[in-house]
C-alpha positions as CSV (number, residue, x, y, z in Angstrom):
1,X,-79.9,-21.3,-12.1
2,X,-79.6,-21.2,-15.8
3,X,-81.9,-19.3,-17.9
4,X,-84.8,-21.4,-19.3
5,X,-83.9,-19.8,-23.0
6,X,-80.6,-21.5,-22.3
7,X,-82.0,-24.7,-21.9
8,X,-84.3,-25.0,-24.8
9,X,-81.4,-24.2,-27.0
10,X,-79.1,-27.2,-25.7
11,X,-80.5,-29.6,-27.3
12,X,-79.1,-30.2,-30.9
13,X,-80.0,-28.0,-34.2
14,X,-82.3,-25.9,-32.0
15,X,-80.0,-23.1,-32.7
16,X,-79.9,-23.7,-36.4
17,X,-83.6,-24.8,-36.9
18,X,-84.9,-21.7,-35.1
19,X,-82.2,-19.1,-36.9
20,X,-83.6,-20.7,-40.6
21,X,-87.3,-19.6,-39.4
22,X,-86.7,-16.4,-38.6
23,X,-85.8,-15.5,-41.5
24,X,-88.7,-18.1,-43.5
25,X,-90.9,-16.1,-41.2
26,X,-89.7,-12.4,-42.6
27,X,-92.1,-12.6,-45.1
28,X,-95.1,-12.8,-42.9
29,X,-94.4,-9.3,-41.8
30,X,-92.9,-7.5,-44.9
31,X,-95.3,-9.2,-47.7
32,X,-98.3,-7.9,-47.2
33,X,-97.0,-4.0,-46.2
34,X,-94.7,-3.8,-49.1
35,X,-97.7,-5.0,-51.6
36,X,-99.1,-2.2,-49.4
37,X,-96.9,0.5,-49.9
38,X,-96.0,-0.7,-53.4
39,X,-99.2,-0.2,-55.1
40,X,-99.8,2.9,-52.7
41,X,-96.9,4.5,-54.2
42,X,-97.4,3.1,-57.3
43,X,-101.3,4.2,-57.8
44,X,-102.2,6.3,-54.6
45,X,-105.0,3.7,-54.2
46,X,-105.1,2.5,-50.5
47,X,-108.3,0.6,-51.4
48,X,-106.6,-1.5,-54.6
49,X,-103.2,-1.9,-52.0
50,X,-106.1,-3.7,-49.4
51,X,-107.7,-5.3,-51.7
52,X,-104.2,-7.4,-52.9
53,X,-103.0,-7.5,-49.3
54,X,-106.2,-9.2,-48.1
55,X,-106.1,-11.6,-51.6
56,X,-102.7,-12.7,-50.3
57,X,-104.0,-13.1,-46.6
58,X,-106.7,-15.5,-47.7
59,X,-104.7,-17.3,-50.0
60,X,-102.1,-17.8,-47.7
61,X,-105.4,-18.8,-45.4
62,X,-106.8,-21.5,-47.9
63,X,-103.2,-22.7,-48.4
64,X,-101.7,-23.1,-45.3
65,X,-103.6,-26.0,-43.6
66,X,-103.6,-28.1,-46.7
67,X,-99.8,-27.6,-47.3
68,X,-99.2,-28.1,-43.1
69,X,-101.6,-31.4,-43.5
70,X,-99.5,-32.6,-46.4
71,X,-96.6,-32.1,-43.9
72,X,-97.6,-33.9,-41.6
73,X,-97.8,-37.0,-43.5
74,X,-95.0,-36.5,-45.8
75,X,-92.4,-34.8,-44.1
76,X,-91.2,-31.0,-44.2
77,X,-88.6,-31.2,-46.9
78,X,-90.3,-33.0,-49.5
79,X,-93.6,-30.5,-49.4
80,X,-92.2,-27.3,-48.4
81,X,-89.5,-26.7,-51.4
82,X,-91.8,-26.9,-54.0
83,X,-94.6,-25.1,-52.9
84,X,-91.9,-22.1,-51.9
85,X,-90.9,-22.1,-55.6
86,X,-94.4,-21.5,-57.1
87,X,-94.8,-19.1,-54.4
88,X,-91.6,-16.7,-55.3
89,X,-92.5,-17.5,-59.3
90,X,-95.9,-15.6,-58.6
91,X,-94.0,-13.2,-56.6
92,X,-91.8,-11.9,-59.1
93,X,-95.1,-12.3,-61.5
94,X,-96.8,-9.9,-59.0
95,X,-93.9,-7.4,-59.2
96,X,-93.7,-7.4,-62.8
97,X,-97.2,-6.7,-63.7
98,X,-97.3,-3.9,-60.8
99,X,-94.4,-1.9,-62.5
100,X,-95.5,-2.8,-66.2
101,X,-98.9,-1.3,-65.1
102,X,-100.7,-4.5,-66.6
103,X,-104.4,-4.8,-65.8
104,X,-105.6,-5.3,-62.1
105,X,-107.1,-8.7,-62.7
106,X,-103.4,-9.9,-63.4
107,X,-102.5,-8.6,-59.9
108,X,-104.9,-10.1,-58.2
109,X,-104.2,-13.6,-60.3
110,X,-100.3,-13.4,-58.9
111,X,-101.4,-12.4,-55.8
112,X,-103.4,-15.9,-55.4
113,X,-99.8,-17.5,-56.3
114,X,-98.2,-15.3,-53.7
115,X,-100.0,-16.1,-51.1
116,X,-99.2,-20.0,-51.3
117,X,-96.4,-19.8,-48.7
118,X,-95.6,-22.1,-46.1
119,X,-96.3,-21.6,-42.3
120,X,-92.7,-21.6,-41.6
121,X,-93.9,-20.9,-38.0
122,X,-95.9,-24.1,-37.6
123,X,-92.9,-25.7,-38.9
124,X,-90.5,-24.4,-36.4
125,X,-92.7,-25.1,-33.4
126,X,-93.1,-28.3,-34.9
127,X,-90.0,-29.3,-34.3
128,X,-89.8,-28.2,-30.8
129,X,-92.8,-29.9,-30.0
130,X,-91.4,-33.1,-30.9
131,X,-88.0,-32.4,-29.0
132,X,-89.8,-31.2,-25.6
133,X,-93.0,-33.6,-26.1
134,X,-93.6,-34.9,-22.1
135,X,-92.3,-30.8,-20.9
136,X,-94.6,-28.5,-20.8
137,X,-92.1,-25.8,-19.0
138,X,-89.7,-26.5,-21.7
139,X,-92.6,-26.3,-24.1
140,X,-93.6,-23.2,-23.0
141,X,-90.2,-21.5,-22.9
142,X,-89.8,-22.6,-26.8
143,X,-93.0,-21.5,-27.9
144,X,-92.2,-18.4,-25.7
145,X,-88.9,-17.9,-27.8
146,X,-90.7,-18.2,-30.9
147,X,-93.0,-15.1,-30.2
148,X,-90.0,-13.2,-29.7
149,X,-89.0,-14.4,-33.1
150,X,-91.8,-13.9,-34.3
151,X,-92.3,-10.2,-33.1
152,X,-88.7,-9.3,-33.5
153,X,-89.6,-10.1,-37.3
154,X,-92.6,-7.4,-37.2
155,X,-90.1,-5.4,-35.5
156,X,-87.6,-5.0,-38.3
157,X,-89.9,-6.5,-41.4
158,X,-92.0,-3.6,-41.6
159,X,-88.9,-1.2,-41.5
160,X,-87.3,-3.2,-44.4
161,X,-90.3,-3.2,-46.5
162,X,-91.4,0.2,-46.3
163,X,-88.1,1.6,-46.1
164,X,-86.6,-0.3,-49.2
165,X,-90.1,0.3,-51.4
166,X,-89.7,4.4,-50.4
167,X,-86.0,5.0,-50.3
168,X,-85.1,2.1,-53.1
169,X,-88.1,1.5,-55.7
170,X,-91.6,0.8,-54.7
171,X,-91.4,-3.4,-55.3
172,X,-88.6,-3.5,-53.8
173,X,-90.1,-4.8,-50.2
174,X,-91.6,-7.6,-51.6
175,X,-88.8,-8.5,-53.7
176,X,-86.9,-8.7,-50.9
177,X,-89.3,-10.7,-48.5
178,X,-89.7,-13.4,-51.3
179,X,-85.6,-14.1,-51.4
180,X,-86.0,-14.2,-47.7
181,X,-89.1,-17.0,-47.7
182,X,-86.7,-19.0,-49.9
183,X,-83.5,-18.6,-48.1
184,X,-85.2,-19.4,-44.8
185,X,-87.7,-22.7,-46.2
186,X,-84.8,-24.0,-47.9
187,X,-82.3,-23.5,-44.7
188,X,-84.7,-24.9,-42.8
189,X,-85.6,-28.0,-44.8
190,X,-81.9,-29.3,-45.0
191,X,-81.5,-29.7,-41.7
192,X,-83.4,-33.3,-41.6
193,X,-81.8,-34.5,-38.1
194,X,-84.4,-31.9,-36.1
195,X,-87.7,-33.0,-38.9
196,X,-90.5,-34.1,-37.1
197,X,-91.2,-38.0,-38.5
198,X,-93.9,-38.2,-40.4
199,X,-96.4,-40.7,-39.0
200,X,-97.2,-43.9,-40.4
201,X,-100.4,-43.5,-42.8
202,X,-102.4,-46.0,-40.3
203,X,-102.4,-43.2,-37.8
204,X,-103.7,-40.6,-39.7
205,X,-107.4,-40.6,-38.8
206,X,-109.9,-38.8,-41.6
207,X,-110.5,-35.3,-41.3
208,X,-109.4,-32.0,-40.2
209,X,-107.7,-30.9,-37.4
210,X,-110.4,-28.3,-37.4
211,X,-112.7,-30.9,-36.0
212,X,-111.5,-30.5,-32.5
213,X,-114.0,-28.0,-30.8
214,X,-111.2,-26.1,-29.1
215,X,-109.2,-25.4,-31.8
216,X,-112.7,-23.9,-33.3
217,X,-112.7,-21.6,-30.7
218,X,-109.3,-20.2,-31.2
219,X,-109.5,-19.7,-35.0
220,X,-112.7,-18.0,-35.1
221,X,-111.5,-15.9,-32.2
222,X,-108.3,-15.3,-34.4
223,X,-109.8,-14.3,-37.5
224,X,-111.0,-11.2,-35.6
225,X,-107.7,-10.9,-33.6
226,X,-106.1,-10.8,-37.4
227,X,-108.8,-8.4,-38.9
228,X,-106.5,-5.8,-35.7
229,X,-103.3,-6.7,-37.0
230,X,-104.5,-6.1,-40.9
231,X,-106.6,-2.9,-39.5
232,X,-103.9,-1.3,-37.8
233,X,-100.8,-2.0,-40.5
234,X,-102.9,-0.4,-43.5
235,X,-104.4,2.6,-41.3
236,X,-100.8,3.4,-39.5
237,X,-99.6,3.7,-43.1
238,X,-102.1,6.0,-44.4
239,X,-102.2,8.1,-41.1
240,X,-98.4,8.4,-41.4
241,X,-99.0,9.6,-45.3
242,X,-101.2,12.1,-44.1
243,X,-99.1,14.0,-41.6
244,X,-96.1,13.8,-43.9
245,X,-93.7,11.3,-42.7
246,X,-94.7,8.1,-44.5
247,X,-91.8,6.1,-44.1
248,X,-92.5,6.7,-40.3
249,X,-95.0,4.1,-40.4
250,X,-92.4,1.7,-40.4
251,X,-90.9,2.7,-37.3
252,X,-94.1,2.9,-35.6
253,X,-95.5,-0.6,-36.3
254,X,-91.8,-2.1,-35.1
255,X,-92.7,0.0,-31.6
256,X,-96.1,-2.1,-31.6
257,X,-94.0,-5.6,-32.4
258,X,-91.4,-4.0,-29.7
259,X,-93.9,-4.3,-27.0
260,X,-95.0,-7.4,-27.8
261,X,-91.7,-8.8,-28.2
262,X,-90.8,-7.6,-24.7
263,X,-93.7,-8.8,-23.1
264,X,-93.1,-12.7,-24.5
265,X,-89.2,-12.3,-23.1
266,X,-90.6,-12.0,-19.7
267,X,-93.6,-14.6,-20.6
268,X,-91.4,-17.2,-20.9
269,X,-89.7,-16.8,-17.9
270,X,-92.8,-17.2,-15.9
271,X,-94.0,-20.6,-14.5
272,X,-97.7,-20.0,-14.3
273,X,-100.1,-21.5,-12.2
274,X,-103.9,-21.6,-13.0
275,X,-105.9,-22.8,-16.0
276,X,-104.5,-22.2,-19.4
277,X,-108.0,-21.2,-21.1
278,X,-108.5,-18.9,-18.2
279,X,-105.2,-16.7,-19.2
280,X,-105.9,-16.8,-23.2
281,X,-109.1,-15.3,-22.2
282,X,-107.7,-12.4,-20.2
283,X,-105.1,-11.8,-23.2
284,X,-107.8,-11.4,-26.0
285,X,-109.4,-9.3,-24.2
286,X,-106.3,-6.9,-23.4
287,X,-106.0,-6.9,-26.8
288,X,-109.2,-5.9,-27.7
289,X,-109.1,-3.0,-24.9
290,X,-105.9,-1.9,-26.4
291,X,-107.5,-0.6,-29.4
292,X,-109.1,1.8,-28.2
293,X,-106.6,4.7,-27.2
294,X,-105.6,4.4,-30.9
295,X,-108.2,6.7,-31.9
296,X,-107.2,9.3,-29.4
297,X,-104.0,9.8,-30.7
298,X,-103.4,13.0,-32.6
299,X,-99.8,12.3,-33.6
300,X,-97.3,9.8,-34.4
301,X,-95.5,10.0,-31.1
302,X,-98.5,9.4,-29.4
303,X,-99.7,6.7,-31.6
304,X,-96.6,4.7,-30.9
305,X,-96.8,5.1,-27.3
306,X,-100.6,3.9,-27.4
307,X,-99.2,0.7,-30.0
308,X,-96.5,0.1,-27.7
309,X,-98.8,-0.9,-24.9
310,X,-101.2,-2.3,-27.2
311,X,-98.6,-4.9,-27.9
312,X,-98.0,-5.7,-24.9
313,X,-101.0,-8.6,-24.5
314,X,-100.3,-10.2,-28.0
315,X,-97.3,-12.1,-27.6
316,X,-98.6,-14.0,-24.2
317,X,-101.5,-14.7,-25.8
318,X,-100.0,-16.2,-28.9
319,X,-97.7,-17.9,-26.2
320,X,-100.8,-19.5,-24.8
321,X,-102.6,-20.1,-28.0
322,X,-100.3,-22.5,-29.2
323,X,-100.1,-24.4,-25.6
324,X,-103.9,-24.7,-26.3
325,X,-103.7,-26.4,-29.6
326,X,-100.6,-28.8,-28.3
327,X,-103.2,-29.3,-25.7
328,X,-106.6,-29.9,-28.0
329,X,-105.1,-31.0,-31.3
330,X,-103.8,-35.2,-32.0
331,X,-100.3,-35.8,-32.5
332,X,-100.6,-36.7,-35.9
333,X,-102.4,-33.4,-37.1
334,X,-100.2,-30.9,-34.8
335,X,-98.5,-29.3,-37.5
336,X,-102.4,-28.7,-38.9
337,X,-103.5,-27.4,-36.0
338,X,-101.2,-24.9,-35.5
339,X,-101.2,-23.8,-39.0
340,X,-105.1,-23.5,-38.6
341,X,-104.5,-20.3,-36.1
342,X,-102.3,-18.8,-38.4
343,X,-104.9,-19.2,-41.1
344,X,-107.3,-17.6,-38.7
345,X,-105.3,-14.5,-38.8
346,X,-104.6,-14.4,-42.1
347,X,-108.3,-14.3,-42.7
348,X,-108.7,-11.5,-40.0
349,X,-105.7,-9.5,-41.4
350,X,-107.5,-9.9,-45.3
351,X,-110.5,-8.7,-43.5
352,X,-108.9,-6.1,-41.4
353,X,-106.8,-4.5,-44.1
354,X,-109.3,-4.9,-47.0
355,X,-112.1,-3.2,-44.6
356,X,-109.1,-0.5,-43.0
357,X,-108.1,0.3,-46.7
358,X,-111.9,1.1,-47.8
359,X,-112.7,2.9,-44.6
360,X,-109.5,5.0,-45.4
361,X,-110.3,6.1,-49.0
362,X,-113.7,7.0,-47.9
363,X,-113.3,9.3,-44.6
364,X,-109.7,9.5,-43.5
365,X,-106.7,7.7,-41.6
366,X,-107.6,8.3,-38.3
367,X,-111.4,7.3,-38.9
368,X,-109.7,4.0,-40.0
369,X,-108.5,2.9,-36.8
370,X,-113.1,2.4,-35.6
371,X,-111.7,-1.0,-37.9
372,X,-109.3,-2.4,-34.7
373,X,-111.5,-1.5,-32.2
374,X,-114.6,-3.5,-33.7
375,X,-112.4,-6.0,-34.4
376,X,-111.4,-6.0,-30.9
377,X,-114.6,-6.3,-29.8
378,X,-115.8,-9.5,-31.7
379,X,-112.4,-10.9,-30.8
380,X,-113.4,-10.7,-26.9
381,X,-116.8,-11.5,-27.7
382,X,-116.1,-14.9,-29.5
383,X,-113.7,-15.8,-26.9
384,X,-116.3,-15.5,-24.1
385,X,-118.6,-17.5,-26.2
386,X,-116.1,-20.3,-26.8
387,X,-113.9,-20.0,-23.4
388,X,-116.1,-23.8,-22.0
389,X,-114.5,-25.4,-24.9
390,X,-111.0,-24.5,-23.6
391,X,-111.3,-24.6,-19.9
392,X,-112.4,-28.1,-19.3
393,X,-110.0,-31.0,-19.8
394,X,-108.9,-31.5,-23.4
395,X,-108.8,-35.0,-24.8
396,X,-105.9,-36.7,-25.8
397,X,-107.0,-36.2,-29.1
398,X,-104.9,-39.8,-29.7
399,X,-101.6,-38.8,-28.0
400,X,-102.1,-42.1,-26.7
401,X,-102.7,-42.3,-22.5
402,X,-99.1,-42.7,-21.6
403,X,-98.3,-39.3,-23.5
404,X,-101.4,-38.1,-21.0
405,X,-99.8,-39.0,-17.8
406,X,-96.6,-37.3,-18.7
407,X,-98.1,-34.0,-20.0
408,X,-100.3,-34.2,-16.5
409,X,-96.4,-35.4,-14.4
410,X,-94.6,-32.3,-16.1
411,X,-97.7,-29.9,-15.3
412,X,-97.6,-31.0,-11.4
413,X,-93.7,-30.5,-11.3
414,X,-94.8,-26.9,-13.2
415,X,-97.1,-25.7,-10.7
């Protein structure tokens, strides 16, 4: 029996639409821990590095949707090039008043610029959405592959980033993610035979995506699932500082994206029975139960051993995520909706690093890591809150009722 990874990728310009994101998708995991580490090294203020890493997180979460909507009416090439252009021209504006040492409103003005990238990931699942449309198991093994991607970038990102800003010169990790956000968009963007179709203006309804009441659920649930991914990058950095071994922070964060990127392997090899909402529910609140050995580790070994298991419940539960909004969001705003959970973590990692950062500066790394484990908590909480949105039967949402029956056929021939 052939692999299900194998399958996915027979279909044509999978292979090359999903090689361009990954490296598009770099920058999500090197950006905001080399603006980190840059003005760390630069300044030895943790709370000014937060401060810019959260500004990029929630412009990145104010951009996203809007720039995703725009997609989805117009068509990934003609929106994404430009808008990756101002982004690396703010980049390089970022980098330049950082070493000039130019006042820290201008850092915070480029910062705004920076964080106007693309969801490259949105884009990438976009298309396989519209390949395996009518398959869930397909589906599911290509959103699957996609967390892997997307872990295996947080694997070797942060190693990249913090390595090149310590060994090289402190900007030179985000110097480095921005060639890779343009490379990848503009990879990505010429390959036009995989491009979702934009849909005729008559079926684009008014309003969000963000109207749907289950995609509500998963963004707010998100924003605190992000605030543990911001929490945990800043205070790993400043608890590596701290014992001597900075750069180590880099090799410990790729243990916690190693776990998670093992666990989505074998996720997408599974053909799950049961109700959807049911098994994002149980994933959150791994995740939020995972946080709390973190403060009981003493040294960096330890600490990687405890982030390795940690990430063992995020990929699945990104996997499921996105089968949620597939499942909640319309047709016509898909690319939206799944650019609407990223936004929710970008929010949560703003939150989660700006709060880590603060926590840091005032009463040590390994009091920083009470951040994840609140964070954690409200995570779980909102999901228990919000779980009857996403249990029930979603609506079509305007897939139309044929497009019903043959998402309802495939899940039959799944189970």
């Amino acid at each position: 029996m052939p692999s299900p990874y194998r399958v996915i990728f027979s279909a044509p310009g999978t292979k090359g639409f999903s090689t361009a994101g990954f490296f598009g998708r770099m920058p999500l995991s090197m950006m905001g821990i080399g603006v980190v580490t840059m003005i760390s090294q630069l300044t030895g203020r943790y709370g000014l590095a937060g401060a810019l890493s959260a500004t990029l997180a929630m412009s990145a979460a104010v951009c996203g949707p809007q720039v995703s909507r725009l997609v989805d009416r117009y068509g990934q090439r003609r929106v994404l090039r430009p808008i990756t252009l101002v982004a690396v021209a703010a980049v390089a504006g970022l980098l330049i008043c950082a070493q000039q040492g130019a006042p820290e409103w201008t850092l915070f003005v480029f910062a705004v610029g920076a964080g106007c990238v693309p969801s490259v990931g949105s884009m990438v699942r976009s298309r396989w959405a519209a390949i395996y449309r009518g398959s869930s198991r397909d589906l599911h093994t290509a959103y699957a592959w996609e967390s892997i991607v997307d872990e295996v970038c947080f694997i070797f990102g942060p190693i990249i980033s913090i390595g090149l800003s310590t060994a090289w010169f402190p900007e030179a990790g985000p110097l480095i993610a921005a060639v890779f956000l343009l490379v990848g968009v503009f990879w990505l963007t010429a390959q036009r035979a995989t491009e979702p179709v934009p849909h005729p203006k008559s079926q684009h309804t008014g309003g969000s995506a963000l109207r749907s009441p289950g995609l509500q659920v998963l963004v707010a649930t998100f924003v605190a699932t992000g605030a543990i991914f911001g929490g945990v990058d800043v205070v790993t950095v400043a608890f590596a500082e701290e014992r001597g071994h900075k750069a180590a922070a880099s090799l410990v964060l790729a243990v916690y994206a190693l776990g998670s990127c093992l666990a989505g392997a074998v996720f997408g090899l599974l053909h799950l029975k049961g109700n959807t909402g049911t098994r994002w529910l149980v994933g959150v609140c791994a995740m939020a139960v995972s946080m709390i050995p973190l403060q009981l580790a003493g040294n960096l070994p330890l600490l990687a051993v405890a982030l390795f298991v940690a990430g063992l419940a995020i990929a699945p539960t990104m996997v499921t995520t996105m089968a949620l909004v597939e499942a909640h969001v319309p047709r016509t705003k898909l690319t939206e909706g799944m650019t609407w959970t990223s936004t929710g973590l970008a929010v949560g990692v703003a939150l989660g690093s700006s709060a880590a950062g603060w926590v840091v500066d005032a009463a040590g790394a390994k009091a920083g890591y009470a951040v994840p484990v609140a964070a954690g908590a409200l995570a779980a909480a909102v999901a228990f809150l919000g779980y009857r949105r996403l249990a029930g039967p979603a609506a079509t949402g305007g897939r139309g009722e044929d497009d019903r029956h043959l998402r309802t056929d495939d899940d039959e021939r799944v189970a």
